[in-house]
N, C-alpha and C positions, 0 to 999 in steps of 0.2 A: 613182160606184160602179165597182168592178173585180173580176173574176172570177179566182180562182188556180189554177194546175191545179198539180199535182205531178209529180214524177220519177218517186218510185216508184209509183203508181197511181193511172193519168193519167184516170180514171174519177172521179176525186176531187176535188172542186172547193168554193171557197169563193168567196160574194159578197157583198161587202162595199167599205168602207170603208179604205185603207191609212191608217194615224195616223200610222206613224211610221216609217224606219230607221234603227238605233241599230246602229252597227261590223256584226255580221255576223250581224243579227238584224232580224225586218221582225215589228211591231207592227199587226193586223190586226182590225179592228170587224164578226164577218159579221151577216147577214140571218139572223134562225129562220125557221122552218118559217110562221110567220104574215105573214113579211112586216115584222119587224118589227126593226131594231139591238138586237143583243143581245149575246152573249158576245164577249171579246177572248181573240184567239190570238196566239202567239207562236212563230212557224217563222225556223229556219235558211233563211238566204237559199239555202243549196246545194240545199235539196231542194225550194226553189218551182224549176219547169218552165216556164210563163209567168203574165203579167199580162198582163190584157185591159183595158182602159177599157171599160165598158158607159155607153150610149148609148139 
């Protein structure tokens, strides 16, 4: 599992699963509200801020 925060609002966070990086695009599986793998997102590498590994 890995946490994403963002540039522009860094209040903003996704956690999840990284699938993929594909050239200048990062392919992302987050967690819903239940706890549960659900929707895939798809962000520009420039406006992820960091990547955490949760543990």
């Amino acid at each position: 599992m890995q946490a994403l925060t963002f540039k522009e609002n860094h209040t903003n966070f996704h956690i999840g699963n990284l699938l993929s990086k594909i050239g200048n695009w990062t392919v992302f599986q987050a967690v819903d509200s239940n706890g549960f793998l659900g929707s895939i997102h798809i962000f520009k590498n420039e406006a992820i801020n960091n990547k955490n590994n949760l543990s």
